[in-house]
C-alpha positions in Angstrom: 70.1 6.8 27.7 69.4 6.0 31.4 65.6 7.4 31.8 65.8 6.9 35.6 68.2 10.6 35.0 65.8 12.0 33.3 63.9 15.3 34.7 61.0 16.6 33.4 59.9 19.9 34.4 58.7 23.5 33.5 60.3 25.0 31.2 62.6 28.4 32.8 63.6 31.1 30.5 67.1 30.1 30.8 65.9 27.1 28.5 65.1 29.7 25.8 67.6 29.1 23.5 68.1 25.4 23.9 64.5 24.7 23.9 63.8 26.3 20.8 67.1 25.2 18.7 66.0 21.2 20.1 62.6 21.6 18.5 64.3 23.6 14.7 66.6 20.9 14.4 63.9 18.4 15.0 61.8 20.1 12.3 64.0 20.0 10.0 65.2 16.8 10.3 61.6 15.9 9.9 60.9 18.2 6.4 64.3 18.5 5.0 64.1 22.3 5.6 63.2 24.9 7.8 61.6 28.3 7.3 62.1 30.0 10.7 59.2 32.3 10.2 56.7 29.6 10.7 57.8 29.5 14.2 57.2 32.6 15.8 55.9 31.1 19.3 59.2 29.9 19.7 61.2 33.0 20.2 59.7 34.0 23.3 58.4 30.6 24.7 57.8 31.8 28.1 55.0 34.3 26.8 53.6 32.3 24.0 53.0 29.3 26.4 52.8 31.0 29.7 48.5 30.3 30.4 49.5 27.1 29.4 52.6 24.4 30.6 55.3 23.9 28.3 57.9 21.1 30.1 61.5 19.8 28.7 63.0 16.9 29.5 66.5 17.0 30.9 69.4 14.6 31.3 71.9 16.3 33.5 72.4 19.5 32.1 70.7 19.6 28.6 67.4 19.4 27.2 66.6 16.7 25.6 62.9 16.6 24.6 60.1 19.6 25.1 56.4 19.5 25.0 53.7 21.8 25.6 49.9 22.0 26.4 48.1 25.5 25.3 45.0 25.9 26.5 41.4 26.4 24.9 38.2 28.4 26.3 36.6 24.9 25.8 37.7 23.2 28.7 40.6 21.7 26.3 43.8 21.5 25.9 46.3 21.0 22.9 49.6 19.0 22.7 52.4 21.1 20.3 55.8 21.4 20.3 56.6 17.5 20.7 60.2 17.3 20.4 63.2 14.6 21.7 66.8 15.1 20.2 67.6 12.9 18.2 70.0 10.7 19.9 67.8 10.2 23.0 64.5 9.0 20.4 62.4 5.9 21.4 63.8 5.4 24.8 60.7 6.6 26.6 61.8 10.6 26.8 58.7 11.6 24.5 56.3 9.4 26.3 57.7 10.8 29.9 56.9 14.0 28.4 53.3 13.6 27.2 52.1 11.7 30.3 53.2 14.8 32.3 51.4 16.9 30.0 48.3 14.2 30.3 48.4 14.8 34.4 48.6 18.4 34.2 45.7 18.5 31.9 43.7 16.5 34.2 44.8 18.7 37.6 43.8 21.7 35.7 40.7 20.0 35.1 40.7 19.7 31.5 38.2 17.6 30.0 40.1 16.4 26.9 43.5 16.7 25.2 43.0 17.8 21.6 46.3 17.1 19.3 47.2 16.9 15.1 50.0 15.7 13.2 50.9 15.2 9.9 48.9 12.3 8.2 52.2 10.7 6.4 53.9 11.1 9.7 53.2 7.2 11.4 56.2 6.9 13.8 54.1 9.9 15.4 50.7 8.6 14.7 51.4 5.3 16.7 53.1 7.0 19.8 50.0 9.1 20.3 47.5 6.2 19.7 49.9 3.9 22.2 49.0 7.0 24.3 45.4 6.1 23.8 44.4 9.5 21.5 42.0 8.5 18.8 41.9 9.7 15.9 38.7 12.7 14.9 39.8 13.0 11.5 42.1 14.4 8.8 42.2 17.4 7.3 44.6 19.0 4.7 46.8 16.3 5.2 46.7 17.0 8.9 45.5 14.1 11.5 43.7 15.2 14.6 43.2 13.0 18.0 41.5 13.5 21.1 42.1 12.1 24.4 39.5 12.7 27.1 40.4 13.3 30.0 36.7 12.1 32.3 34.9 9.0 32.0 31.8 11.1 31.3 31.1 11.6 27.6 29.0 14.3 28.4 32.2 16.3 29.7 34.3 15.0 26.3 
């Protein structure tokens, strides 16, 4: 994959149904199955992520990675919906993706980037600490990062 072709911008609702079949089939591929009804935000991803941003990635004509920030009453944000098709996987389109959701955390004047994954799931554990998230802790086999966005701990 060329990443000098790739786009990344706001997601449109004509994305609806490409955007959410990407991130299924990415699930699934990650847990062997998939119970749709764990997903609800994702049949109407313009509302469930419209306070927030919620960007895909695009070569040409087709999605090829999504990723969104919701926000928090905190002055936070939170990375979800990480997702890169699986032919188009470590060459860059995830990281493209999360640094645009890092700027537009920090020009909506966020003061950290809150994120979890699962603990067994280290492909995804070291991209987000390449990214510079840290790890908080673990919880129910969950991992949790932060990322602050302000030099100033006391904003953190």
């Amino acid at each position: 994959m060329d990443t000098e072709q790739l786009s990344i911008r706001p997601f449109r609702p004509a994305d609806q149904c490409a955007a959410k079949a990407l991130i299924l089939k990415g699930l699934e591929e990650h847990w062997g199955t998939l119970d749709p009804t764990l997903n609800p935000d994702l049949d109407d991803i313009a509302t469930s992520y419209g306070d927030g941003t919620f960007f895909v990635a695009t070569q040409g004509d087709r999605i090829v990675g999504t990723g969104a920030l919701k926000l928090h009453g905190d002055g936070s944000g939170e990375v979800v919906r990480m997702s890169v098709a699986t032919d188009c996987r470590r060459q860059g389109v995830g990281r493209r993706i999360l640094g645009a959701l890092i700027e537009d955390g920090r020009a909506r004047g966020l003061n950290r980037i809150v994120l979890e994954t699962t603990a067994t799931w280290q492909g995804a554990i070291a991209f987000y600490q390449a990214a510079g998230f840290t790890v908080t802790h673990h919880k129910d086999g969950d991992i949790y990062f932060v990322l602050p966005l302000w030099p100033d701990p006391e904003k953190a």
